[in-house]
ROGU-891348 format. One line per field, with one value per atom (N, C-alpha, C, O): residue in three letters; atom name; x, y, z. Coordinates in Angstrom, 2 decimals. Layout:
// residues N
code c(ALA,...)
site c(CA,...)
px c(X,...)
py c(Y,...)
pz c(Z,...)
***
This chain:
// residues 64
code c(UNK,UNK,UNK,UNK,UNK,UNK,UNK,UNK,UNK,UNK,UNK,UNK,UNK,UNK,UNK,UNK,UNK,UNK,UNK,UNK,UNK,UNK,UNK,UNK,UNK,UNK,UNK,UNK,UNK,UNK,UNK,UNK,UNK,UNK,UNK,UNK,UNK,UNK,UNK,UNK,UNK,UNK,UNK,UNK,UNK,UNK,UNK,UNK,UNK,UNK,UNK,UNK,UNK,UNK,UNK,UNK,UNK,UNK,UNK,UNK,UNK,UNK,UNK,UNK,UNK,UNK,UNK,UNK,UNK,UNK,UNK,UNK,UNK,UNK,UNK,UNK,UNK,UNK,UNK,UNK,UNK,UNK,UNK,UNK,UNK,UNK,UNK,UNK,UNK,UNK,UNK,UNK,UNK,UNK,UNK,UNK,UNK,UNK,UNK,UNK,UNK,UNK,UNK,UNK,UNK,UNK,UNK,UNK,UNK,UNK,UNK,UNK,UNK,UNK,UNK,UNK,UNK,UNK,UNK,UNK,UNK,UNK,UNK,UNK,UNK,UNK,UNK,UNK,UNK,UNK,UNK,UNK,UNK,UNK,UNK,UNK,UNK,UNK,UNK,UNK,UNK,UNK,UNK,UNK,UNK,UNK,UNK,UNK,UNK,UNK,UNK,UNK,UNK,UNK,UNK,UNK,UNK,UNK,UNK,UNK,UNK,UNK,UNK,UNK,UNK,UNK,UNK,UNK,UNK,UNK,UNK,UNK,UNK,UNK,UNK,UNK,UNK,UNK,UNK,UNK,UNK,UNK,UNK,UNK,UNK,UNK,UNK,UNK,UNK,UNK,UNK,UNK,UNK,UNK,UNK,UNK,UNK,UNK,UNK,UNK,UNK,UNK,UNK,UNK,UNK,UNK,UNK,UNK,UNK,UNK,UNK,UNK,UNK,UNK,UNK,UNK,UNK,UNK,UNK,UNK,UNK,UNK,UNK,UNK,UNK,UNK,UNK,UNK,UNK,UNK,UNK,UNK,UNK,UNK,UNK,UNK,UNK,UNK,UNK,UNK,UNK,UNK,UNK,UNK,UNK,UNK,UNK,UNK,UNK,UNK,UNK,UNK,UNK,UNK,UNK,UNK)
site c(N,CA,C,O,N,CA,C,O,N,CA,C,O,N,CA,C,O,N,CA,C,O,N,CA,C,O,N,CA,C,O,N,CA,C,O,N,CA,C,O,N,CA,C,O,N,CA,C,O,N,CA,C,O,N,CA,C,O,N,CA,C,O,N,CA,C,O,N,CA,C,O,N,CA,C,O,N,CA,C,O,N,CA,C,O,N,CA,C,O,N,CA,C,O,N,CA,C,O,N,CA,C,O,N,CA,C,O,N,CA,C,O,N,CA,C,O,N,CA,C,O,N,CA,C,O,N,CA,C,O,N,CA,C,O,N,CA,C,O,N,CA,C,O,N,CA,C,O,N,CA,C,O,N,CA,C,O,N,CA,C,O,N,CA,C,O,N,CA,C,O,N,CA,C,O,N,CA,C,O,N,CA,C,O,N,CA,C,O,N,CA,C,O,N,CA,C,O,N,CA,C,O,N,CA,C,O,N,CA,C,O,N,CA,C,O,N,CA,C,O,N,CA,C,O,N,CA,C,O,N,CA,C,O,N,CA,C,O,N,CA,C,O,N,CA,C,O,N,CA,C,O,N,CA,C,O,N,CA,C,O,N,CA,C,O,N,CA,C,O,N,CA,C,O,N,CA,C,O,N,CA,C,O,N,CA,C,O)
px c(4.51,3.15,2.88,3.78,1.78,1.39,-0.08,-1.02,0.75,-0.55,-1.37,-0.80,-2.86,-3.62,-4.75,-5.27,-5.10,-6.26,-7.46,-7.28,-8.49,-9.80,-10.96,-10.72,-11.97,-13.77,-14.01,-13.95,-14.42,-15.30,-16.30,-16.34,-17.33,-18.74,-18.33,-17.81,-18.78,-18.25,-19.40,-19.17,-20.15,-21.43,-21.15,-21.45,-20.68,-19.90,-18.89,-19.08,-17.66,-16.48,-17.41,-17.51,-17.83,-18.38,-19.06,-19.18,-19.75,-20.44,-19.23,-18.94,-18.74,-17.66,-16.56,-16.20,-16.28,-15.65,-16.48,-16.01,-17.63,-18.41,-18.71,-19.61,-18.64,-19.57,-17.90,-17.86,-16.65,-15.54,-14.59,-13.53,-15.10,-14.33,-13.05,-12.33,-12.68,-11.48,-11.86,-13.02,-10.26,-10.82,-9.86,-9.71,-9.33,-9.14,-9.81,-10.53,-9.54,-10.14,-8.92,-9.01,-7.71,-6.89,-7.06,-7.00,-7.26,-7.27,-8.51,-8.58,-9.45,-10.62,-10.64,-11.42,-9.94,-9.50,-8.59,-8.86,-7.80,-6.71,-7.63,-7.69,-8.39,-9.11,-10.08,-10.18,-10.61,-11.30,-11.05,-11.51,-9.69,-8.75,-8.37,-8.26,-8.14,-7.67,-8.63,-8.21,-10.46,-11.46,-11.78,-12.33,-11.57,-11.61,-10.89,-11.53,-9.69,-8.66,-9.04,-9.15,-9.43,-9.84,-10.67,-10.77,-11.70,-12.85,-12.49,-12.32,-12.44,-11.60,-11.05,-11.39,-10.07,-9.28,-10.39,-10.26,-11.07,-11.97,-12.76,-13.00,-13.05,-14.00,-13.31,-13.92,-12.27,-11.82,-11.51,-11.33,-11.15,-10.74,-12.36,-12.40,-13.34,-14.85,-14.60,-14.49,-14.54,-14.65,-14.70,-15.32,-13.40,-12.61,-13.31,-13.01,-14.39,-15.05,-15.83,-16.49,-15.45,-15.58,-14.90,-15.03,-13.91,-12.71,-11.65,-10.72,-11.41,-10.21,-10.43,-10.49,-10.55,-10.91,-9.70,-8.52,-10.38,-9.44,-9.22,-10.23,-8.40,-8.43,-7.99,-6.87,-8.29,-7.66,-8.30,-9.45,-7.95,-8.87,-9.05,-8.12,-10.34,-10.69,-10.77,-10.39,-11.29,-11.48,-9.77,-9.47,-8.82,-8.01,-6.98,-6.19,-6.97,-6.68,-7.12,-6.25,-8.28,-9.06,-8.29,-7.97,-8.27,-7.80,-5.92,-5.36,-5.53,-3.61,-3.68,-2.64)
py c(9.52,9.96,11.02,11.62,11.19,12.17,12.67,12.33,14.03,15.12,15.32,15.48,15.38,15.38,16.24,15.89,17.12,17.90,17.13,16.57,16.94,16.31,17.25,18.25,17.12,17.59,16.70,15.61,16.62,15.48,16.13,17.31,15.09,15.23,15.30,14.43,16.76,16.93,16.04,15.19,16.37,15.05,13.69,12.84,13.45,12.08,11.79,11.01,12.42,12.21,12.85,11.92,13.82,13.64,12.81,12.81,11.80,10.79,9.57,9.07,9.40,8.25,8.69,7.78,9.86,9.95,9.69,9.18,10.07,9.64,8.44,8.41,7.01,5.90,4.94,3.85,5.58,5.02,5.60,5.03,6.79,7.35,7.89,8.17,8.09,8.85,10.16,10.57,11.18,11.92,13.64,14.78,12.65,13.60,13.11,12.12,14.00,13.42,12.15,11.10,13.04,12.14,10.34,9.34,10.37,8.80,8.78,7.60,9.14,8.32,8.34,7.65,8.98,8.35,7.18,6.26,6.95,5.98,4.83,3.96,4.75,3.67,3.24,2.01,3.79,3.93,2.95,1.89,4.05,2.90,1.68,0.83,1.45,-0.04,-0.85,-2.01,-0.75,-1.46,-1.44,-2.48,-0.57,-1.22,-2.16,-3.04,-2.15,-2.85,-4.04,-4.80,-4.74,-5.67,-6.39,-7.51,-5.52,-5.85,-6.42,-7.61,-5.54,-6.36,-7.77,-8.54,-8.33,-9.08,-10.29,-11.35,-10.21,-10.74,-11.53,-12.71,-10.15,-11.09,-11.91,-12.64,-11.69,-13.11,-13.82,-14.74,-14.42,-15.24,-16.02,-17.09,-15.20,-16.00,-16.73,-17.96,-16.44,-16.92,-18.32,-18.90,-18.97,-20.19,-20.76,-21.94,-20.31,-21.08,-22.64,-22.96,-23.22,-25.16,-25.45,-26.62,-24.72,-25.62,-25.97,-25.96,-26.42,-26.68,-27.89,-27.42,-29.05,-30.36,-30.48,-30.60,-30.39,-30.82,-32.06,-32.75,-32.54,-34.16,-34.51,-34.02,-35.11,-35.01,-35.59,-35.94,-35.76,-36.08,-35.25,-35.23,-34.13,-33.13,-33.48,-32.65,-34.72,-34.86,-35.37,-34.98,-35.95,-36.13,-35.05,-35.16,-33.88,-32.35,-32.24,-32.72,-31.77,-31.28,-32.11,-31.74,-33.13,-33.79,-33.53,-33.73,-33.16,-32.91,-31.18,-30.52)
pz c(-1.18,-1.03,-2.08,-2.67,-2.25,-4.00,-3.16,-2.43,-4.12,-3.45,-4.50,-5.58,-4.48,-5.60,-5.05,-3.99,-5.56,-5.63,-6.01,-7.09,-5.56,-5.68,-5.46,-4.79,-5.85,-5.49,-4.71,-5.27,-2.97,-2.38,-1.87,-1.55,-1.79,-1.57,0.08,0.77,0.47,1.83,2.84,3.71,2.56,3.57,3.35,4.20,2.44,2.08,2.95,3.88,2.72,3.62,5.38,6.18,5.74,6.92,7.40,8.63,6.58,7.33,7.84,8.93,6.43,6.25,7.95,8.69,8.19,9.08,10.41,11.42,10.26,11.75,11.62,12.46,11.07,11.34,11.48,12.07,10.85,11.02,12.33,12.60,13.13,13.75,13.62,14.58,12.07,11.89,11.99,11.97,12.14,12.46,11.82,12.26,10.25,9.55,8.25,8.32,6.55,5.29,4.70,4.06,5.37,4.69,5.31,4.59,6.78,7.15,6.86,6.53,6.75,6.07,4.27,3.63,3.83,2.18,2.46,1.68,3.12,3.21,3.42,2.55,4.57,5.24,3.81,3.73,2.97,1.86,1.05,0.62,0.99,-0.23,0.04,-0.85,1.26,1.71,1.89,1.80,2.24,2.64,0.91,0.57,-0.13,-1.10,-1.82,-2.39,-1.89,-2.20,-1.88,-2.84,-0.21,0.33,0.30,0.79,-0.56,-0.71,-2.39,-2.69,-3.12,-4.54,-4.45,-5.35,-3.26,-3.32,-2.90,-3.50,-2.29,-1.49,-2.73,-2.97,-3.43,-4.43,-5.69,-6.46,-5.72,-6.36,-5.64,-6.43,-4.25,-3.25,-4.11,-4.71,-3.92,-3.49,-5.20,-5.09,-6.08,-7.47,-7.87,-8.77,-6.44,-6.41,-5.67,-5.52,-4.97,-4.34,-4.89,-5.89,-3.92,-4.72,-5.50,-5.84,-6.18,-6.93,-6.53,-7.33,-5.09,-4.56,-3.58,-2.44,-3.57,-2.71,-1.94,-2.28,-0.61,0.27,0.85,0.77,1.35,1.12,2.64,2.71,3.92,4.94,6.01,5.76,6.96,8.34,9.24,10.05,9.55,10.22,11.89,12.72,12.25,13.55,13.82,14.95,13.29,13.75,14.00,14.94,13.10,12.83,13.95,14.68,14.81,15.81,17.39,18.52,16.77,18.14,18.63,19.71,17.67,17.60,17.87,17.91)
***
């Protein structure tokens, strides 16, 4: 873990902590970092969208 001195926009991190219910700065930077990260990953997942044909039988999938 790495300790880093920062400037935060204190009404910033106070809101971010009331609408997420954390209820220090550090878990709502953590939670931050990870809903961004996720959100990054997310949007290349979407990129691929329609280039991958799937080939199969859905109602017979559904029925097993």
């Amino acid at each position: 873990m790495a300790h880093t001195n920062i400037d935060l926009d204190e009404n910033l991190v106070a809101e971010a902590m009331a609408v997420t219910g954390t209820r220090t700065k550090k878990e709502v930077i953590h939670l931050g970092l990870r809903e961004l990260i996720r959100l990054a990953r997310l949007s290349r997942v979407r990129e691929h969208r329609g280039k991958f044909h799937w080939r199969g039988n859905l109602q017979r999938m559904r029925e097993e």
